[in-house]
C-alpha positions in Angstrom: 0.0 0.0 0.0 1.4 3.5 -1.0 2.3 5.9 1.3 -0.6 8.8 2.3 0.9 12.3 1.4 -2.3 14.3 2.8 -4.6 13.9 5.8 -7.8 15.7 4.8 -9.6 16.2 8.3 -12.3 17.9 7.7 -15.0 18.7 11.3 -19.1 18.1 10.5 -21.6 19.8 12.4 -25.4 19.6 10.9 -23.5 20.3 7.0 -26.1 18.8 5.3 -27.0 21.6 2.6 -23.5 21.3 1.8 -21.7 18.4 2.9 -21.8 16.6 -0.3 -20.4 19.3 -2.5 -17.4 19.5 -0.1 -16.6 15.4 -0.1 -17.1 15.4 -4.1 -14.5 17.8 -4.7 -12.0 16.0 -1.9 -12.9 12.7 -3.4 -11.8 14.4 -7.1 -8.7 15.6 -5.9 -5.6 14.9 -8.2 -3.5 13.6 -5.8 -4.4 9.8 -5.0 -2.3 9.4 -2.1 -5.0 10.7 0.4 -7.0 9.9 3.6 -9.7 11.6 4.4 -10.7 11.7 8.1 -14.6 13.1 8.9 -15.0 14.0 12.3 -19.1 14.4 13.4 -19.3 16.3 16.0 -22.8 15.1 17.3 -25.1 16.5 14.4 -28.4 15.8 14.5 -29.4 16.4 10.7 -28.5 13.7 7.6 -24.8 14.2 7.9 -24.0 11.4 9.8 -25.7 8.9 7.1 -23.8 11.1 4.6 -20.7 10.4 5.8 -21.2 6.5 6.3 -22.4 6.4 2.4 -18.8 8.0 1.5 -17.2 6.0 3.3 -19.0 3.0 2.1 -18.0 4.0 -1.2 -14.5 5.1 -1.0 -11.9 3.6 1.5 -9.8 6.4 1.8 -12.8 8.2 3.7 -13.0 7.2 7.3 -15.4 8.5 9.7 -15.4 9.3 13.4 -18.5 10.1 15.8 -18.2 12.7 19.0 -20.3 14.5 21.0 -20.8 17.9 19.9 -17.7 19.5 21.4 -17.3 22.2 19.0 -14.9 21.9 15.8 -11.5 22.1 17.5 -11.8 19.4 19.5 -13.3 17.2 16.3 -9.9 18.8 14.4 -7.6 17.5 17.1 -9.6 13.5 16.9 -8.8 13.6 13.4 -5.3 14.6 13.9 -4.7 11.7 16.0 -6.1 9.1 13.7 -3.8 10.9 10.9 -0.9 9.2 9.0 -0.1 11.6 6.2 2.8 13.1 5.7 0.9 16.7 6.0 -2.3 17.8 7.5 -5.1 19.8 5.6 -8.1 21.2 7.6 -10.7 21.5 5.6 -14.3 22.7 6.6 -17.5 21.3 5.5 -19.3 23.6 3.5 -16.6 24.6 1.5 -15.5 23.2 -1.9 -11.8 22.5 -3.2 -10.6 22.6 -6.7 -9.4 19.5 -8.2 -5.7 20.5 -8.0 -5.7 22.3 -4.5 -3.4 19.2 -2.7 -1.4 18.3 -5.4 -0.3 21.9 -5.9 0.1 23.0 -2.0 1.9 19.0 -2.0 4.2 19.9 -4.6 5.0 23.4 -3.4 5.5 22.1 0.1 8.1 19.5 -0.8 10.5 21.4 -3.2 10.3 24.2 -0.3 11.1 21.4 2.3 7.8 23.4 4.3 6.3 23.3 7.5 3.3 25.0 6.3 2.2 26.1 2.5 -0.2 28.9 2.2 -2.7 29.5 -0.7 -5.4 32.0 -2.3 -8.9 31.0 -2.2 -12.4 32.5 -4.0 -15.4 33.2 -2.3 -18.9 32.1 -2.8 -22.0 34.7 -1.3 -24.3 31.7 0.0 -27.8 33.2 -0.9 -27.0 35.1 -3.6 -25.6 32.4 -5.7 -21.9 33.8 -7.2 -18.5 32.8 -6.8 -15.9 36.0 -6.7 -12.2 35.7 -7.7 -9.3 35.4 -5.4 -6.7 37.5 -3.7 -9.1 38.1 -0.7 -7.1 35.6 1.5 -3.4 36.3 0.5 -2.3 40.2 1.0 -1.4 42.6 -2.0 -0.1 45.3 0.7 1.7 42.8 2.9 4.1 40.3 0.8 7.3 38.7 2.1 10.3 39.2 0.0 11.3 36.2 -0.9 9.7 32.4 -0.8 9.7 30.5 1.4 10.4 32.5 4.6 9.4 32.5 8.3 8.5 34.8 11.3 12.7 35.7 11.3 12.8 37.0 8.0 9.4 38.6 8.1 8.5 39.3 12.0 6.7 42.9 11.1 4.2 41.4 8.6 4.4 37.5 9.6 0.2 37.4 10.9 -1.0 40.1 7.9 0.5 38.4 4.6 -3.0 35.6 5.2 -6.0 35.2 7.1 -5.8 33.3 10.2 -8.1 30.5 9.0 -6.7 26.6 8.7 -8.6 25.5 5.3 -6.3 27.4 2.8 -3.0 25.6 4.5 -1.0 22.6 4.5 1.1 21.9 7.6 3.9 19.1 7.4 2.3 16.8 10.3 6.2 16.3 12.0 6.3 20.1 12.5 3.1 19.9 14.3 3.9 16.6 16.1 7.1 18.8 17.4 5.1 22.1 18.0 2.8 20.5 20.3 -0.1 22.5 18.5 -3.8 21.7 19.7 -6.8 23.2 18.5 -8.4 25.4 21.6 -11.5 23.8 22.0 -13.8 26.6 22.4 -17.0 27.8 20.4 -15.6 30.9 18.5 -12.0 31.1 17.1 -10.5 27.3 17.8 -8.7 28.0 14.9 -6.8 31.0 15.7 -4.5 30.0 18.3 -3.1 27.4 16.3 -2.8 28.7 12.9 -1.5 31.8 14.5 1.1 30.0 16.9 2.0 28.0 13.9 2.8 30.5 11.6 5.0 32.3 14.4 6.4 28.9 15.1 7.6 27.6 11.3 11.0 27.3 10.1 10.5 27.6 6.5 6.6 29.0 5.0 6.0 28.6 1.4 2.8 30.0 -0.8 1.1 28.9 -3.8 0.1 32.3 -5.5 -3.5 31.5 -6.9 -7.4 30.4 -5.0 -7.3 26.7 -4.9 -10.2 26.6 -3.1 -14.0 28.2 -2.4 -15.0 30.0 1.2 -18.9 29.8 1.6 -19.1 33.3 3.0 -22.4 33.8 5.1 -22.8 31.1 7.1 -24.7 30.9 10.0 -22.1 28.6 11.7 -19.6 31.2 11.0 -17.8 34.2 13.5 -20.6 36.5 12.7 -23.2 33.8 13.4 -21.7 32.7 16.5 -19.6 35.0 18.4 -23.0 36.6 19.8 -23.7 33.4 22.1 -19.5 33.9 23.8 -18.8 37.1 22.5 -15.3 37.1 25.1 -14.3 33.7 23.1 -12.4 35.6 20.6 -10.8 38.4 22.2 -9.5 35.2 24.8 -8.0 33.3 22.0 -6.0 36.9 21.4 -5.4 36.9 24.9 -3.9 33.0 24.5 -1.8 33.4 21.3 -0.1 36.4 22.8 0.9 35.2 25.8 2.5 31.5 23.9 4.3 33.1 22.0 5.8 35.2 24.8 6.1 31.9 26.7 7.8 30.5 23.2 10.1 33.6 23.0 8.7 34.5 20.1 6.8 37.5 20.4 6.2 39.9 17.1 4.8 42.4 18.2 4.1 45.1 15.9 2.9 42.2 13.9 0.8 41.1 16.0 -0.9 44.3 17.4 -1.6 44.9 14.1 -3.4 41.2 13.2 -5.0 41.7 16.7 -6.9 45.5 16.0 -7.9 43.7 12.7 -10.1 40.9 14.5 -11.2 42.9 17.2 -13.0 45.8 14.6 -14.3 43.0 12.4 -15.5 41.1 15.4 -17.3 43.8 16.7 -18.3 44.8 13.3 -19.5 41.7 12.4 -19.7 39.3 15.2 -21.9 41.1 18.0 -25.3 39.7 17.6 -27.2 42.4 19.7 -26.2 45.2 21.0 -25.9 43.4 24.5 -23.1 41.4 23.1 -21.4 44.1 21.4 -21.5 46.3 24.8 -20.0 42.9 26.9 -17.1 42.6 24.5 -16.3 46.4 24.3 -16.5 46.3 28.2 -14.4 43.0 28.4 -11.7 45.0 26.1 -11.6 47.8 28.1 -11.5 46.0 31.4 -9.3 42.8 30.8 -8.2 43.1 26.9 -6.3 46.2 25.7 -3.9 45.3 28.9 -3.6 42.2 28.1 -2.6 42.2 24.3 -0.1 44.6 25.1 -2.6 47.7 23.2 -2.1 49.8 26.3 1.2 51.0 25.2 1.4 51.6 21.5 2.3 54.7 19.3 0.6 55.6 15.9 4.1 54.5 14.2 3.2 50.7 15.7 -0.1 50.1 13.3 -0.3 50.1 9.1 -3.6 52.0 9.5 -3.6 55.0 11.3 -7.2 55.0 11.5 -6.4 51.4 13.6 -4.8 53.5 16.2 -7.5 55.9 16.2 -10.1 53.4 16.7 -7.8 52.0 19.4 -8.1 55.5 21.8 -11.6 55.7 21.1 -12.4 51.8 22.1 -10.2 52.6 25.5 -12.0 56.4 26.5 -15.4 55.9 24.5 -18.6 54.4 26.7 -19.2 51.2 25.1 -22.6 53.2 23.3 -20.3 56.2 22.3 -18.0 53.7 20.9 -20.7 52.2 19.0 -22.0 55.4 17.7 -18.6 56.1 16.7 -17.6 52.9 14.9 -20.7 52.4 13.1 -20.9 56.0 11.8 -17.2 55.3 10.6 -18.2 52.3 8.8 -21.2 54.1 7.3 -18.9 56.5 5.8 -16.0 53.9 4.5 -19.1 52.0 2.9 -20.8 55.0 1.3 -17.4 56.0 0.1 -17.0 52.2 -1.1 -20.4 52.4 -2.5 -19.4 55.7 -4.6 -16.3 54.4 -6.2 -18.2 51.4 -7.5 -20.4 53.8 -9.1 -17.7 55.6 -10.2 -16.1 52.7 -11.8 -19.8 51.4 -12.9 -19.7 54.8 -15.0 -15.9 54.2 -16.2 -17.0 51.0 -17.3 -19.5 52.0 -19.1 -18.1 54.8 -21.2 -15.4 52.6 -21.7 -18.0 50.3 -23.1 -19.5 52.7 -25.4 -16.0 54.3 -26.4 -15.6 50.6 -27.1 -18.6 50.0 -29.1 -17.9 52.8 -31.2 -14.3 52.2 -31.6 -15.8 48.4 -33.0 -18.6 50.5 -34.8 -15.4 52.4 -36.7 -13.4 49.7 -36.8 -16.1 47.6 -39.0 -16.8 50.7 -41.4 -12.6 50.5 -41.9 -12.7 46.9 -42.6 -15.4 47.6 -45.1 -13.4 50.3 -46.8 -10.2 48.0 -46.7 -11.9 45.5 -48.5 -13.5 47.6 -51.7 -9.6 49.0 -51.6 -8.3 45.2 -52.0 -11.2 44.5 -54.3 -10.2 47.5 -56.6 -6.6 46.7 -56.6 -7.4 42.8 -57.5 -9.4 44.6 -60.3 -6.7 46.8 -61.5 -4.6 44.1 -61.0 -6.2 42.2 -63.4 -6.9 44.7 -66.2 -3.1 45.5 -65.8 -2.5 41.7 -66.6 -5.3 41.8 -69.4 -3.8 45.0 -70.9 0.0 43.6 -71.0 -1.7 40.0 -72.6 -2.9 42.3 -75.6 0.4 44.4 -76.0 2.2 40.6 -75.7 -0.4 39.6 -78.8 0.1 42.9 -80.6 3.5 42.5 -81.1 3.9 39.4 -81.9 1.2 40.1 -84.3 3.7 43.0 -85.7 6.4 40.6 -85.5 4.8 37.4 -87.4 5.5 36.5 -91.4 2.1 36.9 -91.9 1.7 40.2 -91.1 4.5 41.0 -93.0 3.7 39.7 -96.0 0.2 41.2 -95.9 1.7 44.3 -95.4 4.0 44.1 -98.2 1.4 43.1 -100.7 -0.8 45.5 -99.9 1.5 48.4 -100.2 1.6 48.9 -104.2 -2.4 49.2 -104.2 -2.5 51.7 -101.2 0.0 53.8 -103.1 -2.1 53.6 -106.5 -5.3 54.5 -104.5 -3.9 57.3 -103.3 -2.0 58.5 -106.3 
């Protein structure tokens, strides 16, 4: 039996709707050499009898059964029944290109890799389209040179890719020595170890293009979820901040920065009511800012100066000033957003009608090219019909014939005219 390359494990919670469009594109995967380990963590829909019917079907799918005890703890079962020689965790309403581990498998073994990073696309569940890449991997932050690692890029190592684990590969040895585990909490069990092992790596490597779909708008997702423990997140900053401390591997500007980033979307996005949103800001102010080291920080220390100036409002704002104040700010960023679509609606579509008449032109030209051609094939061939009578004429002038005619008739002509 050939050796497995890649340990799919992939955590189901009631994935029904979608759990079938996620194992067809990991059973179509180029790259044979796989195992595919589905975790249920105690879902009460069909997915369980979905599951069995793949694995029934396919022997590289094997399926294990837990209470529901949240997807972190289903990631760390599967990792223990893995034997791959790398570990992809991938979710189960997401979809995979056919390539994805083959490429990321490739890329990881001529970089010798702990972890290999890739694009992904995006599909709006609800509306029905899928957008291009270059969401998950970032323009503005780029290492400068592949592979590298948190020593060679310490100021940007958390904002060159998201902090989710479905658009990695991580060699299973490096995590075996790491002593990673998935947190096993409700909101962001995925954090603290992507984050930790991105810090952690000796050698990161990225495949430049989406190998892979995000179904955006989930109801399982952060901003579906975080409502219910909205001080999960902001403790799994807390926790990733203080290992790598503990690891000696603190970077910091880095990480303030990756840290401002999930607190304004989680607030943004997470906070069901405004109950939760008011607990979190609260939980910031009170345990939070200290403890992630945003106490003490200049403008210099963040990419965004407006980061820093949400930062001194979240710490002297009331939690419903703070409110007001973020949400008018995203009003305005979105409004603005809103008119340069507009903008580029309306630059599309003169560019479309400069377009249509530049076409409109460019037809009339072809027209006029083509009566030119067609006139000089005709003069052409009047010129060849004109030089086939001169050739005719002369050797008419030329022949015996006419010679002798002429001769013969030059006594009467003179007599006529005489």
């Amino acid at each position: 039996m050939c050796s497995i390359k890649v340990s799919v494990i992939i955590p189901v919670y009631n994935a029904e709707k979608h759990l079938r469009q996620c194992l067809d594109s990991v059973a179509a995967q180029t790259l044979q050499e796989i195992e595919i380990l589905c975790v249920d963590d105690g879902s009460t829909d069909a997915s369980p009898s979905i599951l069995e019917e793949y694995a029934a079907s396919d022997n590289r799918f094997r399926i294990f059964h837990q209470q529901n005890l949240y997807a972190g703890v289903a990631r760390n079962n599967g990792m223990s029944h893995a034997s791959g020689k790398y570990l992809a965790f991938w979710d189960s309403d997401d979809y995979f290109y056919p390539e994805a581990l083959e490429k990321m498998y490739r890329k990881a073994e001529e970089d010798q890799a702990d972890i290999c990073l890739c694009d992904a696309n995006q599909y709006y569940d609800g509306i029905g389209f899928e957008t291009t890449g270059g969401m998950y991997l970032s323009k503005k932050h780029k290492p400068a040179s592949i592979p590298f690692s948190g020593k060679t890029e310490s100021d940007i190592i958390f904002n060159i890719i998201n902090t989710a684990p479905w658009n990695k590969l991580f060699l299973r040895d490096f995590v075996r020595k790491s002593g990673l585990q998935f947190q096993p909490v409700r909101n962001g069990n995925d954090m603290f170890f992507v984050e930790c092992a991105i810090a952690i790596a000796d050698t990161i490597t990225i495949v430049k293009e989406p190998l892979m779909v995000y179904r955006k708008n989930q109801e399982s997702s952060l901003v579906g979820s975080t409502g219910k423990a909205p001080e999960d997140a902001i403790n799994v900053l807390i926790d990733i901040h203080d290992e790598l401390i503990r690891r000696d591997i603190f970077p910091k500007k880095s990480f303030l920065n990756r840290a401002m980033v999930n607190i304004i979307y989680m607030l943004r996005n997470g906070s069901s009511s405004s109950e939760s949103f008011f607990r979190s800001v609260q939980y910031l102010k009170e345990t939070g800012i200290e403890r992630l080291s945003l106490n003490e920080v200049s403008q210099e220390d963040f990419y965004n100066p407006w980061h820093y100036e949400c930062l001194q409002h979240l710490k002297t704002d009331s939690p419903a000033d703070f409110m007001a104040y973020l949400f008018h700010y995203t009003y305005i960023k979105l409004t603005e957003a809103n008119a340069k679509r507009i903008h580029q609606k309306q630059k599309a579509a003169k560019a479309g009608s400069d377009l249509k008449t530049a076409g409109k032109a460019l037809k009339e030209a072809e027209i006029q090219l083509q009566e030119m051609n067609r006139l000089k094939e005709e003069n052409q061939r009047l010129r060849q019909d004109l030089e086939k009578v001169q050739k005719k004429l002369e050797d008419t002038l030329q022949s015996n014939s006419y010679r002798l005619g002429h001769a013969l008739m030059w006594l009467p002509g003179k007599l006529k005219n005489g």
